[in-house]
Backbone as a chain_set.jsonl record, in Angstrom:
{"seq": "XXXXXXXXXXXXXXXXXXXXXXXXXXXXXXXXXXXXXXXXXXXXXXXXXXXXXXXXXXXXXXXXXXXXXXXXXXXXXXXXXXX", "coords": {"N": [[182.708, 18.87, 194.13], [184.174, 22.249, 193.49], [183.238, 25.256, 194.624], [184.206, 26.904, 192.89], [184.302, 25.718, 190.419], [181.617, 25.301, 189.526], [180.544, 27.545, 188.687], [179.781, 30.403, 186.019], [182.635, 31.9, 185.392], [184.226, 35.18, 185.503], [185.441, 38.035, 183.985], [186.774, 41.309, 183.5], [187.243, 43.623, 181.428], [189.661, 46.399, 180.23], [188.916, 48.812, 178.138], [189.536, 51.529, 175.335], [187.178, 53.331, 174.294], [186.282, 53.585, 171.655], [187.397, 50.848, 170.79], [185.358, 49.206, 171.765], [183.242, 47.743, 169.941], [185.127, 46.642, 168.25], [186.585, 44.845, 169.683], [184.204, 43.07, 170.771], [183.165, 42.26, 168.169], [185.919, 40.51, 167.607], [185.704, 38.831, 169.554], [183.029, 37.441, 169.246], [183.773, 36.072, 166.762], [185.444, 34.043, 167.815], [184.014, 32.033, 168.122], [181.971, 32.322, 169.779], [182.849, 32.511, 172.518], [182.819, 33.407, 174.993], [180.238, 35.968, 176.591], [179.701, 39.296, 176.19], [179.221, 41.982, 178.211], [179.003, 45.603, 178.551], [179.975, 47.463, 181.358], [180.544, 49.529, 182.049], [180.824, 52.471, 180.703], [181.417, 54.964, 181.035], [184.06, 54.343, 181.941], [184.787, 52.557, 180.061], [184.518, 49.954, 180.287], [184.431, 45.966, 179.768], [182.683, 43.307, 180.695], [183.256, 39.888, 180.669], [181.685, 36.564, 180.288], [182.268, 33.577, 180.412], [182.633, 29.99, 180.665], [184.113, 27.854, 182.87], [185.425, 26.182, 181.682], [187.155, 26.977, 180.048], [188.974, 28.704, 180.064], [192.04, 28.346, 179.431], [191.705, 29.491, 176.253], [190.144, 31.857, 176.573], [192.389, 33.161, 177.613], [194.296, 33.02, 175.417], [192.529, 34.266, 173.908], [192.501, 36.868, 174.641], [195.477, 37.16, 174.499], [195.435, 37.46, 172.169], [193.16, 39.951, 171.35], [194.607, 42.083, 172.644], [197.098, 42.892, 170.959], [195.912, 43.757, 168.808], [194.287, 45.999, 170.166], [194.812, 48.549, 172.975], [194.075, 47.251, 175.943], [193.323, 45.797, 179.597], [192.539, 43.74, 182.029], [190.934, 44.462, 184.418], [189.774, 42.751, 186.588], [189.471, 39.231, 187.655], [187.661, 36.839, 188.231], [184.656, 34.202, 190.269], [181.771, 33.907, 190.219], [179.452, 33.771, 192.859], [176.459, 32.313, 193.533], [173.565, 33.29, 195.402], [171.631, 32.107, 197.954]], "CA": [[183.086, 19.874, 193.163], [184.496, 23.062, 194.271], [182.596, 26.384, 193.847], [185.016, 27.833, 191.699], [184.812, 25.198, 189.027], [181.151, 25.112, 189.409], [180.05, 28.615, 188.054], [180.606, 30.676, 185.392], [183.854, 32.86, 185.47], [183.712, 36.938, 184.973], [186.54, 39.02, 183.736], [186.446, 42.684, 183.812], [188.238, 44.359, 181.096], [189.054, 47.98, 180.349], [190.056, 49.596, 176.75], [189.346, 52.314, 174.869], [185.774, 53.255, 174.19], [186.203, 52.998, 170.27], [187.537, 49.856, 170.31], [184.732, 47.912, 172.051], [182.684, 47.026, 168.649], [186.077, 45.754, 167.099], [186.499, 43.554, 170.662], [182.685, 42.168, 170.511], [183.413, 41.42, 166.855], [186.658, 39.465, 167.845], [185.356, 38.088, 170.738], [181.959, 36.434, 168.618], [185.159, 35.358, 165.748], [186.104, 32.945, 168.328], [183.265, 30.965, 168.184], [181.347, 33.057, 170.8], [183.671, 31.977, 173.389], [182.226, 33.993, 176.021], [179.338, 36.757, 175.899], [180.69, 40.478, 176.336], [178.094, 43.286, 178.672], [179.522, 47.078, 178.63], [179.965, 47.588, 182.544], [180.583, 51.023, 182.936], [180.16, 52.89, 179.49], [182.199, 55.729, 181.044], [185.283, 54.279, 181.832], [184.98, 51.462, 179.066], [185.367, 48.219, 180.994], [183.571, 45.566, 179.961], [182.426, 42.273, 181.349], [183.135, 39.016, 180.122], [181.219, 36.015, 181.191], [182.506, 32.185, 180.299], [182.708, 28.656, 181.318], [185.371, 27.711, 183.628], [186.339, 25.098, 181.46], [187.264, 27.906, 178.501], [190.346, 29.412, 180.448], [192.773, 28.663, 178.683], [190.833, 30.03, 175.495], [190.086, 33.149, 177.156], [193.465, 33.595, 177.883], [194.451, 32.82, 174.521], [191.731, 35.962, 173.206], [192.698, 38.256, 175.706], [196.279, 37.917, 174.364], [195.796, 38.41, 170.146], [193.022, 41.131, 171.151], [195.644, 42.377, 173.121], [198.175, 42.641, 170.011], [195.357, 44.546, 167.952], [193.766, 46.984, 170.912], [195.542, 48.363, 173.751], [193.582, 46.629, 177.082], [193.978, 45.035, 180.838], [192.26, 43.331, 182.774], [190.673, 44.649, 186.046], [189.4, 42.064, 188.355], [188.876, 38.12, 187.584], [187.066, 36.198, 189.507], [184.254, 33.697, 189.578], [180.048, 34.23, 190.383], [178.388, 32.959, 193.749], [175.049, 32.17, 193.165], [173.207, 34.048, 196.792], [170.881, 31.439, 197.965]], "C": [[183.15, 21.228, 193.866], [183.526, 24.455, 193.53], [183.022, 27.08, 192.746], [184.789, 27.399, 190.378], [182.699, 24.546, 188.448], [179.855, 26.352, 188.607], [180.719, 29.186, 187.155], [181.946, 31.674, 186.234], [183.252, 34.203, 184.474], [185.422, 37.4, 185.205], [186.185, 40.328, 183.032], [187.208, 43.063, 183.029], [188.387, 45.905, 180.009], [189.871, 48.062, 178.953], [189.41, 50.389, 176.726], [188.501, 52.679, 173.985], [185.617, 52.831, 172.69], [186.709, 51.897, 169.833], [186.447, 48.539, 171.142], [183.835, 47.075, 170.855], [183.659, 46.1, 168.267], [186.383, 44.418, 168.254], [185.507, 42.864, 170.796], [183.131, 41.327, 169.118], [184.487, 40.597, 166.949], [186.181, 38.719, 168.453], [184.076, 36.711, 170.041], [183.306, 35.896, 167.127], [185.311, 34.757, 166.62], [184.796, 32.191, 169.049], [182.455, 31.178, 169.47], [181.629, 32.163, 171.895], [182.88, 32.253, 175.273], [181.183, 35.092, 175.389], [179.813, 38.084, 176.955], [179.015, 41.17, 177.249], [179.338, 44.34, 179.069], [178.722, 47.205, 180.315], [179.678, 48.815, 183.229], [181.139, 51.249, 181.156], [181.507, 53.9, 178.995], [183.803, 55.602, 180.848], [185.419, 52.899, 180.705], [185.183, 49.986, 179.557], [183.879, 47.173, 180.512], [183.628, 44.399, 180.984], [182.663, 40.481, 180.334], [182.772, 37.43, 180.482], [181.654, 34.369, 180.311], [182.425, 31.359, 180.886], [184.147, 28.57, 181.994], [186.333, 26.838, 182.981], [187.38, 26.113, 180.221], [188.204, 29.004, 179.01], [191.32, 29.744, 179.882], [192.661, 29.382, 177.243], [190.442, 31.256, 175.252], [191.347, 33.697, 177.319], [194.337, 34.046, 176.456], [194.315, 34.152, 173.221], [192.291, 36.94, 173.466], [194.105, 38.581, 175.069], [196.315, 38.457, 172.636], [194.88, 39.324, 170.57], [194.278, 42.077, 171.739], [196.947, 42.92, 172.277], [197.203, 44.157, 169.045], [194.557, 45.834, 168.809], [194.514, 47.408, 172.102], [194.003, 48.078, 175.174], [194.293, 45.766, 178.251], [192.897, 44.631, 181.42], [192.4, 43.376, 183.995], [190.417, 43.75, 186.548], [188.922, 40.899, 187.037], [188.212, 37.038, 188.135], [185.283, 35.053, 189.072], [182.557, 34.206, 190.477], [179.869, 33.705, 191.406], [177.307, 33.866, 193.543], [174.509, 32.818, 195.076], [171.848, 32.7, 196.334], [169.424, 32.041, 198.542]], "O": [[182.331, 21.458, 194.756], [183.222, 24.61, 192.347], [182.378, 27.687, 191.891], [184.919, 28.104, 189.377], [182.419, 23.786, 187.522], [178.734, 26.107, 188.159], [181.922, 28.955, 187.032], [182.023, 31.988, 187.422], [182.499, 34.346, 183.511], [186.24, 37.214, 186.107], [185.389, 40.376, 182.094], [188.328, 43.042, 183.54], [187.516, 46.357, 179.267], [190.984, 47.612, 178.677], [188.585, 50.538, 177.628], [188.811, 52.474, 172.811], [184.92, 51.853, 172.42], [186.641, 51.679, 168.623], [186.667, 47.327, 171.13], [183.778, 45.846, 170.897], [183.359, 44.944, 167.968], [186.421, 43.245, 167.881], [185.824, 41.692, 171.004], [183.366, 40.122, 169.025], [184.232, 39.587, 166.292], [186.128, 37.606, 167.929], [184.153, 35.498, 170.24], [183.034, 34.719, 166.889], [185.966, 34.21, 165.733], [184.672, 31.879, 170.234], [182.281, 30.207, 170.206], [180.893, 31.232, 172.223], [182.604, 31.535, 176.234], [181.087, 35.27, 174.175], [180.17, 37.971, 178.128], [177.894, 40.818, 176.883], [180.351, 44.039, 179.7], [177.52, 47.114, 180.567], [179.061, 49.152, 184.24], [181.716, 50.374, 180.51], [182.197, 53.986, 177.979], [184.571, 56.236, 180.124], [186.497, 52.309, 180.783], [185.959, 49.128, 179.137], [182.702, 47.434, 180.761], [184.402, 44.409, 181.941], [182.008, 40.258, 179.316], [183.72, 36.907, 181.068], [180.946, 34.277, 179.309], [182.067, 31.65, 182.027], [185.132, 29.196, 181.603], [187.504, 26.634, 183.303], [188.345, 25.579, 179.675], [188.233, 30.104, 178.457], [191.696, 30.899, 179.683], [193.707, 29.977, 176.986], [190.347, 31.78, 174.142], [191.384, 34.913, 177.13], [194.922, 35.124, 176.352], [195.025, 34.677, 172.364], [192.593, 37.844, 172.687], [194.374, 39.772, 174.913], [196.91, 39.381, 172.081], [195.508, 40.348, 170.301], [194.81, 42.824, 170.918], [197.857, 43.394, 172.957], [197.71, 45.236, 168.739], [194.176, 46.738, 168.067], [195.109, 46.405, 172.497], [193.031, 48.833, 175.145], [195.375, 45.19, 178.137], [192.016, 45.474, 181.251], [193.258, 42.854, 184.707], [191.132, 43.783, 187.549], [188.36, 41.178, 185.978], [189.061, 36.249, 188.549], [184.792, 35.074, 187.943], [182.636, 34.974, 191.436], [180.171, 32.537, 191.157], [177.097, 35.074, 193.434], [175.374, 32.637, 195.934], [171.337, 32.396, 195.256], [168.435, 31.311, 198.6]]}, "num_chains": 1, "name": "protein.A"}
């Protein structure tokens, strides 16, 4: 099994500070898909941490919030564990 498909996955994404409540509250509406941490406060980005298997899913979120907030996605990528 390859590392990639063996940790979670983290996506980084940035909106506009008053709409992170209404993106938490979508985000737990989809069956708390992933779990959201506020990264940087200042520039609004958060963090979003899922299963690898929940890609397509994520992708899925990202595009109806996407429809109702304006957001992008900085950096995706997946966790090594430091031994």
């Amino acid at each position: 099994m390859s590392t990639e498909h063996r940790f979670s996955r983290r996506i980084y994404v940035q909106l506009k500070r008053q709409d992170i409540a209404l993106f938490k509250f979508l985000l737990e509406a989809w069956d708390n898909l992933a779990y959201m941490t506020v990264v940087d406060k200042y520039r609004s980005v958060v963090q979003l941490v899922h299963a690898p298997d929940s890609e397509p899913e994520i992708n899925a979120f990202l595009t109806a919030a996407g429809r109702e907030m304006d957001l992008h996605v900085v950096y995706e990528g997946f966790h090594i564990e430091l031994q």
